[in-house]
C-alpha positions in Angstrom: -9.5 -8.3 53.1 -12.9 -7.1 52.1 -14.4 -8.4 49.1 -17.7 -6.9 48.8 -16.5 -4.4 46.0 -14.1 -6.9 44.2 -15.7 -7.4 40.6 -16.5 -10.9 39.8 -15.3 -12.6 36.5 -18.6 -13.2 35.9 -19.5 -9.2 35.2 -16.4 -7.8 34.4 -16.7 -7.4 30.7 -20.4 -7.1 30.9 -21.8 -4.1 28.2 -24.6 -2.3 29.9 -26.3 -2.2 26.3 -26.0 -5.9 26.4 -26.9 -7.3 30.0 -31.0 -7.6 29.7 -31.1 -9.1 26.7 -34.5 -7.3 25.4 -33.8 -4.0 26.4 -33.5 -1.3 23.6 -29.9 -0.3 22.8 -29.6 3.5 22.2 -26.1 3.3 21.8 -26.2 0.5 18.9 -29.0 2.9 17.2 -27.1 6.3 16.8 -24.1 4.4 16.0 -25.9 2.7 13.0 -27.1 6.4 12.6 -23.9 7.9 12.3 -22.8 5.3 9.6 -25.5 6.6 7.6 -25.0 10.2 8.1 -21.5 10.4 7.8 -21.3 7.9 5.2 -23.8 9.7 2.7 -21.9 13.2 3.9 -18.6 12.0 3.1 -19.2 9.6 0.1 -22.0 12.2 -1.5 -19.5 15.1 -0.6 -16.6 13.2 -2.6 -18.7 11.9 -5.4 -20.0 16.3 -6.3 -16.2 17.3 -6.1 -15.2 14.2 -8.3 -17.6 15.6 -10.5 -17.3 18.9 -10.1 -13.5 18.4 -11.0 -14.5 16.2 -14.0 -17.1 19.3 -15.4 -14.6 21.5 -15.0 -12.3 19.0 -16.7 -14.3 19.3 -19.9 -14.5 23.0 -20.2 -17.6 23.6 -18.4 -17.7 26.6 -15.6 -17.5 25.5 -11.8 -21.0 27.8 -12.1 -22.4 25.5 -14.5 -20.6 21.8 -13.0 -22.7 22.8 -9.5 -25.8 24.1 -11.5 -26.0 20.4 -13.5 -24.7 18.6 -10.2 -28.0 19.9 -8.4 -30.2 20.0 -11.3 -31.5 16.3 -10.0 -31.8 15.0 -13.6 -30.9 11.6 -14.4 -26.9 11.8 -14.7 -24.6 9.3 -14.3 -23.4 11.3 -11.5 -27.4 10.9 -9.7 -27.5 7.1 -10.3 -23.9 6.4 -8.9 -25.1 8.5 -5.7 -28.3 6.6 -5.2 -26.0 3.2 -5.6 -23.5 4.7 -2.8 -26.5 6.3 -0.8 -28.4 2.7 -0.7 -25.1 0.9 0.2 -24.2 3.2 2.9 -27.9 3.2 4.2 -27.9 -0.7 4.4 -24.9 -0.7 6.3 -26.2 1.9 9.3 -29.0 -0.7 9.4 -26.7 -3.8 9.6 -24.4 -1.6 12.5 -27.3 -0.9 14.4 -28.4 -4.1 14.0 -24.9 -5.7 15.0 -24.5 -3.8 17.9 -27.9 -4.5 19.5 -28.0 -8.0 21.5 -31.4 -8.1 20.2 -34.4 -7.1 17.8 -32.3 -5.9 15.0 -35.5 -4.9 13.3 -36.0 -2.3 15.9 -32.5 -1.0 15.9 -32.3 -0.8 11.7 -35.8 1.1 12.2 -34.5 3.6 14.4 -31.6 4.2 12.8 -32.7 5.0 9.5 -35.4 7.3 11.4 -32.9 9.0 12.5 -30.7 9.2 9.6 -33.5 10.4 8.1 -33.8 13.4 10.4 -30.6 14.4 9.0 -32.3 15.4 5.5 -34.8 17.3 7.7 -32.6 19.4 9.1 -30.5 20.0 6.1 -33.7 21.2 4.1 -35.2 23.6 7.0 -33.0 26.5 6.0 -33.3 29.7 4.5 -31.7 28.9 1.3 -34.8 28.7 -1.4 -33.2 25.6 -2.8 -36.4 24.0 -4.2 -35.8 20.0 -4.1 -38.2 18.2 -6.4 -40.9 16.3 -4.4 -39.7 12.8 -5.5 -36.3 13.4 -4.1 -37.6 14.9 -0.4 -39.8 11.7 -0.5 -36.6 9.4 -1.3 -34.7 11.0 1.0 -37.2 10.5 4.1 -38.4 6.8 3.4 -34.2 5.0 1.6 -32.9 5.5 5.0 -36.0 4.0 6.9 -36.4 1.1 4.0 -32.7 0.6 3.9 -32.0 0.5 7.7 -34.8 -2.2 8.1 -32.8 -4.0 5.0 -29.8 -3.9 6.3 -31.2 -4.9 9.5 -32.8 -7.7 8.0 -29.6 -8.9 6.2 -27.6 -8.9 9.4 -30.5 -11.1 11.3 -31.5 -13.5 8.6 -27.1 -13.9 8.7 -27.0 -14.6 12.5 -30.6 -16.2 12.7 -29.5 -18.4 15.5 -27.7 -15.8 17.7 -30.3 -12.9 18.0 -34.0 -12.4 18.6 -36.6 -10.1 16.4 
């Protein structure tokens, strides 16, 4: 029998993200980015119809429930976003982070950069929402600062097992 093909034990379960050990790991970054994107769609999404249907709760129009939703005044409703935006945003950093066999840092960088794409393509559209400037800056540098946190919690937790 020929066993030139036969797959060893010794690279049968081998990840191709994980074999060189200081090689970048695409994979580990989107999926750290697609916590944070789909984590601040679906919690955000939630949170305005929780809110919506609490408004409308209290007698106010759904006109006026989505006018205050989006006014970006301080609201309960903006605080307990930010708090589920900044959890969400350190956990893409810690999954990309996780994933990678190495430089977490890296992996939490590039995940919140492109997590933070997402807000750029949500805003280039012909809709004439005008955002006010501190949000659009928030908005570009929490994912960025968060994915680096996250990153940094997930390394400082398994300081032994990877490398910066």
């Amino acid at each position: 029998m020929d066993n030139r093909f036969e797959v060893s034990d010794a690279v049968r379960d081998l990840d191709p993200d994980r074999i060189d050990g200081d090689r970048f790991s695409w994979r580990a970054a989107l999926l750290g980015a697609a916590v944070g994107v789909g984590g601040q769609t679906y919690g955000g999404t939630l949170l305005a119809n929780l809110s919506i249907w609490l408004m409308v709760a209290q007698g106010r129009s759904v006109k006026e429930a989505y006018a205050q939703l989006y006014s970006f005044a301080l609201s309960p409703y903006l605080v307990l976003s930010l708090v589920l935006l900044t959890l969400v945003l350190l956990l893409s950093g810690q999954v990309a982070a996780s994933l990678a066999r190495s430089r977490p840092y890296l992996h939490g960088l590039v995940a919140g950069l492109m997590t933070s794409s997402f807000y750029v393509v949500m805003t280039v559209n012909p809709s004439g929402m005008v955002i006010p400037a501190w949000y659009g800056w928030m908005s570009l540098t929490l994912p960025i600062a968060a994915g680096l946190a996250g990153a940094h919690l997930y390394a400082r937790k398994h300081a032994g097992t990877t490398r910066a």
